[in-house]
C-alpha positions as CSV (number, residue, x, y, z in Angstrom):
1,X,-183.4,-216.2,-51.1
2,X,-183.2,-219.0,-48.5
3,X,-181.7,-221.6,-50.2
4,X,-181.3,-224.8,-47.2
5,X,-183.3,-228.0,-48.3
6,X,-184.2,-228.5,-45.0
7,X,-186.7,-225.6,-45.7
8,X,-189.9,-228.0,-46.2
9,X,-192.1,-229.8,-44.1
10,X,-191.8,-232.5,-42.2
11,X,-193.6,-234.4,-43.6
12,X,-192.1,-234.7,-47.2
13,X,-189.1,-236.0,-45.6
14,X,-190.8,-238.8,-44.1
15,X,-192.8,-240.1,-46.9
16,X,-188.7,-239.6,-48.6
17,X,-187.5,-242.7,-46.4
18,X,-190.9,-244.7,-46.5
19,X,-190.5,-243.9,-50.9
20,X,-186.9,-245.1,-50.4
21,X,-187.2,-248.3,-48.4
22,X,-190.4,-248.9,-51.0
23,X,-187.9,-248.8,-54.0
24,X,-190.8,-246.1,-55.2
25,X,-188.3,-244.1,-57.4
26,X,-190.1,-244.3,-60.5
27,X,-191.2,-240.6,-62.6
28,X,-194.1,-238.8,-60.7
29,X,-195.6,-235.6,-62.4
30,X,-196.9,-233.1,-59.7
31,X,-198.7,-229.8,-61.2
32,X,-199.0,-226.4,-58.9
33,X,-202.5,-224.9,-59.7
34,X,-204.8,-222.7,-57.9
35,X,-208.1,-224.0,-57.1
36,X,-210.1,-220.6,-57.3
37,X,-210.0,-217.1,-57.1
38,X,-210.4,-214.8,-53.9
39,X,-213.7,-212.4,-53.9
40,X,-212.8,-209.3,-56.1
41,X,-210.4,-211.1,-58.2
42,X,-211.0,-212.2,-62.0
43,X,-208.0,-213.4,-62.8
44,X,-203.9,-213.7,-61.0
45,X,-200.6,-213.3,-63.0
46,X,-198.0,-215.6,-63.1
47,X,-194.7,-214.8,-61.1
48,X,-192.2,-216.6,-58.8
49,X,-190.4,-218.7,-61.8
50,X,-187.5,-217.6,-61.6
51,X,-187.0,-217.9,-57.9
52,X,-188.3,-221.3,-57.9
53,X,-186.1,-223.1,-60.7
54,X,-183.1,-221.6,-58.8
55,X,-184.2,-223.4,-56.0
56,X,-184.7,-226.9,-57.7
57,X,-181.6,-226.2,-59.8
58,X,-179.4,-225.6,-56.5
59,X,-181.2,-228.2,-54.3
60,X,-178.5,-230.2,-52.0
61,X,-178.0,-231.1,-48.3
62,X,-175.2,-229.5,-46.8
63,X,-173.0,-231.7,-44.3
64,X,-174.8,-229.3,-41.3
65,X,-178.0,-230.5,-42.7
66,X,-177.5,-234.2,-42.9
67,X,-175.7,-233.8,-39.5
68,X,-179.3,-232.6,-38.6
69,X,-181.1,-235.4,-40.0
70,X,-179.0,-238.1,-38.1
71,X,-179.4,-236.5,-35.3
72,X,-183.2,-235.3,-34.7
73,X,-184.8,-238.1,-33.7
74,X,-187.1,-239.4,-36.5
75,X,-185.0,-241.2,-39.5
76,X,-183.4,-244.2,-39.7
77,X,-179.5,-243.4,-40.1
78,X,-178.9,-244.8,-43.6
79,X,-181.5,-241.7,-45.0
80,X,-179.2,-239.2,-44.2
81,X,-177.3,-240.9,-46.9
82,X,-179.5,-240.9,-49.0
83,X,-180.2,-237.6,-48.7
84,X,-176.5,-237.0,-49.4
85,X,-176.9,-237.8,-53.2
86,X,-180.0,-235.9,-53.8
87,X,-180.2,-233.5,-56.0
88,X,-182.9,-232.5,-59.0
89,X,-182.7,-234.4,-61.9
90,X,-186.4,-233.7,-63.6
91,X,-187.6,-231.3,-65.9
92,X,-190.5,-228.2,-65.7
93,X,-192.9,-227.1,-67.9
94,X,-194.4,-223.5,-66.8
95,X,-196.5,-220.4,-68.0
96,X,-194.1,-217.6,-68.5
97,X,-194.3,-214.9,-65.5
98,X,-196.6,-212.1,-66.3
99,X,-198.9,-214.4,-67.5
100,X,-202.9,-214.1,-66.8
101,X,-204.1,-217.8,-65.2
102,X,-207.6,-218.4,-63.8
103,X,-208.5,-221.6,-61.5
104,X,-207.7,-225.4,-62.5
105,X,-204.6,-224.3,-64.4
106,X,-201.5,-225.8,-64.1
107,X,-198.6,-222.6,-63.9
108,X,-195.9,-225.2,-63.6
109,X,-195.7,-229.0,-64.0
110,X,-192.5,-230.7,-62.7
111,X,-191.1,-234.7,-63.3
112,X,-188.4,-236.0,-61.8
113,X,-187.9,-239.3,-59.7
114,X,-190.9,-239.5,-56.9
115,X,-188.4,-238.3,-54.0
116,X,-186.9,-235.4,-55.7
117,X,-190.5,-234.3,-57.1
118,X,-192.2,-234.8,-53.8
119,X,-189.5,-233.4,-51.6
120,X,-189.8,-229.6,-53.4
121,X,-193.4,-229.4,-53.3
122,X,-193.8,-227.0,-50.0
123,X,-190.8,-224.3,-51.0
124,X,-191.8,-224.6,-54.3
125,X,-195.5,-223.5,-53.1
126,X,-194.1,-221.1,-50.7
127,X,-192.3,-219.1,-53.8
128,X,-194.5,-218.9,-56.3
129,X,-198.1,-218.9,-53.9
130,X,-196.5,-215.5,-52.7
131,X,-195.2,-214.2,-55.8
132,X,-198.6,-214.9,-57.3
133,X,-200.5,-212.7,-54.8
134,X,-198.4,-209.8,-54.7
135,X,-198.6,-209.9,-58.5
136,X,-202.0,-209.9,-58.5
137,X,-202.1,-207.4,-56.0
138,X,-200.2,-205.0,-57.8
139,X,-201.8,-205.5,-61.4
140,X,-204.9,-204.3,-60.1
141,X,-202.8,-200.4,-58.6
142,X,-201.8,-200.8,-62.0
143,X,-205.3,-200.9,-63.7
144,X,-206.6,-198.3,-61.4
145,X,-204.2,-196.0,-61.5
146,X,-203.5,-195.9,-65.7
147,X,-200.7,-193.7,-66.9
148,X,-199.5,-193.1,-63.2
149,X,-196.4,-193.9,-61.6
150,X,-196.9,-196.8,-58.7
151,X,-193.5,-197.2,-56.5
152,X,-193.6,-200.7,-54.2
153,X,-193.2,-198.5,-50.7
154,X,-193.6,-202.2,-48.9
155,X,-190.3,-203.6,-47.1
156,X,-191.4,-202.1,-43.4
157,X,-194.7,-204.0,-43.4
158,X,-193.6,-207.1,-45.7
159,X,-193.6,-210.6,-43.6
160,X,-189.5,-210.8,-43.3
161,X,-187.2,-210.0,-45.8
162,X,-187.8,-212.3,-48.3
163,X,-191.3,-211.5,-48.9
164,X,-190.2,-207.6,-49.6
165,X,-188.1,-208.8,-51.8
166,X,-190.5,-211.2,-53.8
167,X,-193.1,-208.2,-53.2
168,X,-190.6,-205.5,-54.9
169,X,-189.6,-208.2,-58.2
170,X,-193.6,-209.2,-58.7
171,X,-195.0,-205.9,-58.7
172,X,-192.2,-204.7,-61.0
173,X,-193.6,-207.7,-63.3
174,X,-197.2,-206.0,-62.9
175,X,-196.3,-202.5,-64.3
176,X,-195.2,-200.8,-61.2
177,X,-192.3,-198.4,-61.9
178,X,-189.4,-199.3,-59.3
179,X,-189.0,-199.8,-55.7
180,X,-187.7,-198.1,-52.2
181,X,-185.9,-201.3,-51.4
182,X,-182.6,-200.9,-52.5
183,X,-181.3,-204.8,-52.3
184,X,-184.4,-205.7,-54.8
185,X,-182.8,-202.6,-56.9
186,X,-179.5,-204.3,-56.6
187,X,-180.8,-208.0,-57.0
188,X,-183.4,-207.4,-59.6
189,X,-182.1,-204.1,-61.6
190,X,-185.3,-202.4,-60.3
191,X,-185.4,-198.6,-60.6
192,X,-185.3,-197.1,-57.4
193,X,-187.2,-194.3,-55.9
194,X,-187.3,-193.0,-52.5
195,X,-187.8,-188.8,-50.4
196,X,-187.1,-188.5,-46.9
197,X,-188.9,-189.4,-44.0
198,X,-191.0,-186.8,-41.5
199,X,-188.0,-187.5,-38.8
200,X,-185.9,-185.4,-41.1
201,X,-187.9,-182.9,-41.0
202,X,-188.6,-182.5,-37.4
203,X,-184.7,-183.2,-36.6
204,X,-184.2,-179.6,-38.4
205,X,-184.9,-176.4,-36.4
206,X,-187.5,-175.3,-39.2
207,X,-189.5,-177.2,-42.3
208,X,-187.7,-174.6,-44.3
209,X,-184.3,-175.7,-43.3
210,X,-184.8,-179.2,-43.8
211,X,-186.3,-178.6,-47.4
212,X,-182.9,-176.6,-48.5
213,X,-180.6,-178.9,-46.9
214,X,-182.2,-182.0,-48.4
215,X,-182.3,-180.2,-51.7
216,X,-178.9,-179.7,-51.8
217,X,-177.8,-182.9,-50.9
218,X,-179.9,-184.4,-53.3
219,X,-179.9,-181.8,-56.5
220,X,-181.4,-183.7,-59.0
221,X,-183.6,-185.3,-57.2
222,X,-185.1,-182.8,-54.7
223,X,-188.7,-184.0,-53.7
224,X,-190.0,-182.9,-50.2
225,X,-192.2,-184.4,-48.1
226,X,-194.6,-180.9,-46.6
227,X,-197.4,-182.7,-44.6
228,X,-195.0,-182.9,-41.1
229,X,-196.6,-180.2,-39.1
230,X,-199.3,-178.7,-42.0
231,X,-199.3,-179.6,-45.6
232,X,-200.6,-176.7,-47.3
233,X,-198.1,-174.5,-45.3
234,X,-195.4,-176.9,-46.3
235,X,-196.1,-176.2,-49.6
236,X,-195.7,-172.5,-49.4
237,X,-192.4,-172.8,-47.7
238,X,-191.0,-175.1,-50.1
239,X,-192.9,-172.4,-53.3
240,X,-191.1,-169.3,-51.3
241,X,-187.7,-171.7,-51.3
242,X,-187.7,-172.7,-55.2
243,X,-186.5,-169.2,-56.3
244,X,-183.0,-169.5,-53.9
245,X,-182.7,-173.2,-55.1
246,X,-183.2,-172.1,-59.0
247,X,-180.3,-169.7,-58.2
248,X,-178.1,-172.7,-57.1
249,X,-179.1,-174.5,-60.1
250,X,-181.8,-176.7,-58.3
251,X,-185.2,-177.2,-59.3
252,X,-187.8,-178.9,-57.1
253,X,-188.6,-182.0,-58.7
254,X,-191.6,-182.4,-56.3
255,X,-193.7,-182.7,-53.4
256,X,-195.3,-186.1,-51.4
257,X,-198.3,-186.0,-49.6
258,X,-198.4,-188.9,-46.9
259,X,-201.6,-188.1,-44.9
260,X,-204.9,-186.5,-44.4
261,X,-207.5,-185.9,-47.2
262,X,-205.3,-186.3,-50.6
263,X,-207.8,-185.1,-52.6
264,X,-208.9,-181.9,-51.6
265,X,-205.1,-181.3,-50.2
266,X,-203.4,-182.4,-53.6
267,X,-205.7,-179.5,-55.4
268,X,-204.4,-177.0,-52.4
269,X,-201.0,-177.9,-53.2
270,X,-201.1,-178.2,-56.7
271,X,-202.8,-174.5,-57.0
272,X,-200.2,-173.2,-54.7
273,X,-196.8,-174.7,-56.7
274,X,-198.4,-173.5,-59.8
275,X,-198.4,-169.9,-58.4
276,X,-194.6,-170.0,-57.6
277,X,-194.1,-171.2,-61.4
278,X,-193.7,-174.7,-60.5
279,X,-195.9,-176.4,-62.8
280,X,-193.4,-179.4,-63.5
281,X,-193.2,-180.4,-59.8
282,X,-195.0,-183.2,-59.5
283,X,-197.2,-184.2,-56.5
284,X,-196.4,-187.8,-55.3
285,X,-198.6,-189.4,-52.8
286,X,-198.7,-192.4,-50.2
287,X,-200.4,-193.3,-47.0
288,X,-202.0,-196.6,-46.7
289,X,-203.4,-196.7,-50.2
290,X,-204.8,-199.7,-52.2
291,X,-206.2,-200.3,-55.4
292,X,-209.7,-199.0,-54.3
293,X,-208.2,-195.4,-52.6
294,X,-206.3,-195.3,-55.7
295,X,-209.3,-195.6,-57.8
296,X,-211.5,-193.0,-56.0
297,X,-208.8,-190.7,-55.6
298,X,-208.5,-190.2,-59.7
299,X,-212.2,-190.4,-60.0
300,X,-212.0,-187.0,-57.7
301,X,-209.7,-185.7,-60.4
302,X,-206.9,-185.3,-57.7
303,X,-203.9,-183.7,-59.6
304,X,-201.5,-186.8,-58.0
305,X,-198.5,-187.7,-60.5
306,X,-197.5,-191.1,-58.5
307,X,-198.4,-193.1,-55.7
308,X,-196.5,-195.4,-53.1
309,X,-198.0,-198.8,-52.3
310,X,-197.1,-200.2,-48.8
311,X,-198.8,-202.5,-46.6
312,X,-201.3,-203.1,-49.1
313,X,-199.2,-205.0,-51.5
314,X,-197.3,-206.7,-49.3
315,X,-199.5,-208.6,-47.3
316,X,-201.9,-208.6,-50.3
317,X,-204.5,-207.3,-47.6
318,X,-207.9,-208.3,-48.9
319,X,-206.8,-211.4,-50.2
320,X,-203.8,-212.9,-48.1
321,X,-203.8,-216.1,-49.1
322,X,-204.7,-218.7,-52.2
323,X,-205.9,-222.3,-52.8
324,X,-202.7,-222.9,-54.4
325,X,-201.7,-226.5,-54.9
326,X,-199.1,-229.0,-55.9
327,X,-200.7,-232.5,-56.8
328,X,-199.4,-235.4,-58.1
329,X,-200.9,-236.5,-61.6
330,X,-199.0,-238.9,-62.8
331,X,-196.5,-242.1,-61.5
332,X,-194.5,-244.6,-62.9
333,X,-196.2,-243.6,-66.5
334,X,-200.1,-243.8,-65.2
335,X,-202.5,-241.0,-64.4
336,X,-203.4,-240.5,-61.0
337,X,-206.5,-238.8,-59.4
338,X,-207.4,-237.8,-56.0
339,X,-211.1,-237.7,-55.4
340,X,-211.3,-236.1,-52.1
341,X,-214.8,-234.1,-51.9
342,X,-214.4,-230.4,-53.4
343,X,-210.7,-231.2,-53.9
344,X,-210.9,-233.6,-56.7
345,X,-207.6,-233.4,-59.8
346,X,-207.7,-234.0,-63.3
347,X,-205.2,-236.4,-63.8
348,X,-202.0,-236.4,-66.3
349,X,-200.1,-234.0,-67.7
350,X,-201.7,-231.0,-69.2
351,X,-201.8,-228.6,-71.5
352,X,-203.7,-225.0,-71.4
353,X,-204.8,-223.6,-74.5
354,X,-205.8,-219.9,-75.2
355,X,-208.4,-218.8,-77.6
356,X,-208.7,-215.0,-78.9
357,X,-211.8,-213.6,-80.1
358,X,-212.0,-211.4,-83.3
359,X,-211.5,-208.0,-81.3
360,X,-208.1,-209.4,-79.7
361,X,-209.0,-209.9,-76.5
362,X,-209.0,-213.5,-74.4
363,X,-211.9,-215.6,-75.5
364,X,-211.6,-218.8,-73.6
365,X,-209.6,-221.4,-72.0
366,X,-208.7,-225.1,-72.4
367,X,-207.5,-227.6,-70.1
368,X,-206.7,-230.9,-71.7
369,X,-204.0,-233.4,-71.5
370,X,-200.4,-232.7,-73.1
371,X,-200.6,-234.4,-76.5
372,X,-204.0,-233.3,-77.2
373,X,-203.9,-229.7,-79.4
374,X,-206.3,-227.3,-79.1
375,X,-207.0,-224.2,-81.0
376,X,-205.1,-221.2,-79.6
377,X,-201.6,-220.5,-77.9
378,X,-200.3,-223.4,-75.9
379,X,-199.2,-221.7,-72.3
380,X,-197.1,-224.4,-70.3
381,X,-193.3,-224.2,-72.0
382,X,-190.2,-226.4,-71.1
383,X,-188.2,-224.2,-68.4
384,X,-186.0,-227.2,-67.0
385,X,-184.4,-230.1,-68.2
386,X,-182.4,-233.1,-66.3
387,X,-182.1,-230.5,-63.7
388,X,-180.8,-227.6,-65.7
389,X,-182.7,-223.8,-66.6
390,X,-183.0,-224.4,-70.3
391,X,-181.2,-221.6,-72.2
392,X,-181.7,-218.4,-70.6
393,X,-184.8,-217.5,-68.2
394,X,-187.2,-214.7,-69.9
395,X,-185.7,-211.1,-68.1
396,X,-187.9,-209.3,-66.0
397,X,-187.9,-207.0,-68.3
398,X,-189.5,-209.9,-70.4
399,X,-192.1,-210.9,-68.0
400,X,-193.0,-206.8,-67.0
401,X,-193.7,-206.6,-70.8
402,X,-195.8,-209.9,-71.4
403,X,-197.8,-208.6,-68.7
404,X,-198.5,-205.4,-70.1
405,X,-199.5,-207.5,-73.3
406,X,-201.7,-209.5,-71.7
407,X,-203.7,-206.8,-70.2
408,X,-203.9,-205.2,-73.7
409,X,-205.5,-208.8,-74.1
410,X,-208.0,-209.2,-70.9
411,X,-211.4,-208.4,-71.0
412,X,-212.8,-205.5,-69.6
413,X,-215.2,-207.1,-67.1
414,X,-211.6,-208.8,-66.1
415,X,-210.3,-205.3,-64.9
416,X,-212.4,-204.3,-62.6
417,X,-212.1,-204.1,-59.0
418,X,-215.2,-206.1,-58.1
419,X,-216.0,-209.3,-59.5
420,X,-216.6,-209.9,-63.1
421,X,-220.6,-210.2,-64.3
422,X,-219.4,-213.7,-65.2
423,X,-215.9,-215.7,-64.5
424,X,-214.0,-216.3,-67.3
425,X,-214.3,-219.3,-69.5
426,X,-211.9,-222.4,-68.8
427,X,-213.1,-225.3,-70.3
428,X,-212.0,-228.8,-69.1
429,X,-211.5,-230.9,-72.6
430,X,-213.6,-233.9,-73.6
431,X,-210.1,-236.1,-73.1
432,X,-209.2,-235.0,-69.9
433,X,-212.8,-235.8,-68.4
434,X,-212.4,-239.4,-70.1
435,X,-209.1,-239.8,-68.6
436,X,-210.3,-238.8,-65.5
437,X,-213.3,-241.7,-66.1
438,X,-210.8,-244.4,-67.0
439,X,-208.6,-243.9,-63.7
440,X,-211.8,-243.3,-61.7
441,X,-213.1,-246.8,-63.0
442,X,-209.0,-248.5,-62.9
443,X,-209.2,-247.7,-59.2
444,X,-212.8,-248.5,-58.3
């Protein structure tokens, strides 16, 4: 990940040397929320931690970067050194990743001296806003595609490297089942899956040729791509093949379908491997699919084992971007509110509680002010403290299995593709809206 301090807007370095020369150095409490959900969605998953307490807990100004500073143009010299000492001293409260979170709820609270806490706020946004989405891109592959294998086919189309790699660790937190990108396999410990591509196929002087030589090369892991030049032909080649690779000890592990009608062509295929014997070769699809091609290619009772996501996760293609937001709540020990019309905060810290219903599933949440216990499980948990992870961060492992509990958990309404009847309860608390009242009137 980019790790420079200089990544952030301008602006947060200006109001740094006006919060300086102000002596304004005091404890501010900023919360990242999301102010509501895109059309379609009922709910988005936590993701991004990780990534984002390794940025506050390695945040310094190299010598090149104050060098920068002195010499752009728009500070006074002495800020460089003050710049020069920064580092992040505060601590973070956050919802473990994997977690379900619906509008108005805080996914991670930091406090730390006003400079520090104000100076993260846009990478800080910029990790977890994107880890968010393609989390809550991914979950919904995973809900309409149950019991089948998703692989994040992504990097190509991904918005520079670091979004395939955020893309790659988030869906792997939403139940997908690896990866094609090999550094996320490397970074993350992310299965990795991966056939050959149609060039490979056309660089051979026959279909046949290039499905024995990449079968050999790859012997326990032989699955062909047939829909270069005519899919259904490509799957009687590689069925009149299978018998001169079982000789060698090889066995086809499978086909992929990347184009045309999957449907009608996966019941082709599927009818013609079975005839050669090759009822465990699996059929593995991908071609611009989504969630909602996904969904209708299942209801069609296609006989597809697995499916590779793309462009559609990556770029989170029907809903690109989020109201996310990072607001202060809190300075020098007193609640603050911003009142701005349709972008009004509740002010403090806070506290979101979840209630289960007597069938299990999510009932209802709570957003109240930190000190004020509700019934149900408390989701904000100390992640950071004087500027250090605390203990050990959840694996992903950990987060990939919360998630799964937590959909075990979600309403069914919540899993649909298409908005929800109604949205899901999150109740603001009686003591949060008086809070709010009591800085409303302070600052009238």
């Amino acid at each position: 990940m980019t790790s420079s301090a200089l990544l952030t807007d301008l602006y947060q370095l200006t109001m740094l040397q006006a919060y300086f020369e102000a002596g304004m150095t005091e404890t501010a409490v900023f919360e990242l929320y999301v102010r509501k959900l895109p059309p379609g969605r009922n709910f988005l998953v936590a993701a991004g931690l990780a990534p984002a307490l390794e940025f506050l807990q390695g945040l310094r100004f190299s010598g090149d970067e104050l060098a920068w500073v002195r010499r752009c143009g728009h500070f006074k010299p002495e800020f460089a050194d003050r710049l020069a000492e920064l580092s992040f001293t505060g601590e973070v409260h956050a919802m473990p990743e994997g977690t379900v979170f619906f509008p108005d709820e805080p996914i991670l609270r930091v406090a730390a001296p006003m400079p520090q806490a104000q100076l993260v706020e846009s990478r800080l946004v910029n990790l977890m806003h994107f880890s968010v989405i393609a989390a809550s891109k991914a979950v919904r592959s995973v809900l309409a595609a149950p019991g089948r294998r998703l692989i994040d086919f992504g990097m190509r189309r991904a918005h520079g490297a670091e979004a395939a790699m955020l893309a790659a660790r988030s869906a792997w937190i939403a139940g997908f089942c690896g990866t094609s990108n090999t550094l996320a396999a490397r970074r993350y410990g992310i299965p990795v899956f991966g056939t050959m591509a149609h060039s490979f196929v056309q660089a051979h002087a026959s279909e046949t040729a290039a499905f024995a030589h990449f079968a050999r090369a790859f012997p326990k892991s032989a699955l062909l791509l047939i829909d270069t030049y005519d899919t259904v032909a490509g799957a009687r080649k590689v069925a009149a093949l299978a018998p001169e690779l079982a000789r060698e000890g090889i066995a086809v592990r499978g086909v992929r379908l990347d184009s045309g009608d999957l449907a009608p062509l996966a019941r082709e295929v599927r009818a013609v491997l079975d005839a050669a014997g090759l009822k465990s070769a699996t059929i593995f699809a991908s071609g611009n699919l989504d969630e909602y091609r996904v969904r209708d290619l299942l209801a069609q009772n296609a006989p597809i084992d697995a499916f590779g996501i793309g462009t559609s996760l990556v770029t989170s293609a029907d809903a690109p971007c989020l109201d996310a937001v990072y607001k202060l709540q809190e300075y020098g020990g007193r609640a603050r509110r911003k009142r701005s019309a349709g972008k009004a905060t509740w002010p403090g810290r806070k506290q979101v509680f979840r209630r289960l219903a007597a069938d299990g599933k999510f009932a209802g949440d709570v957003v109240t002010a930190e000190g004020d216990p509700q019934p149900g499980e408390p989701l904000l948990a100390p992640v950071m403290a004087a500027g250090k992870i605390t203990g050990e961060l959840p694996s992903l492992d950990a987060a990939r299995a919360r998630m799964r509990d937590q959909l075990e958990h979600l309403p069914e309404a919540l899993k649909r593709l298409e908005d929800a009847p109604s949205p899901y309860p999150v109740e603001i608390s009686p003591r949060l809206r008086a809070l709010a009242a009591e800085v409303d009137s302070a600052e009238a």
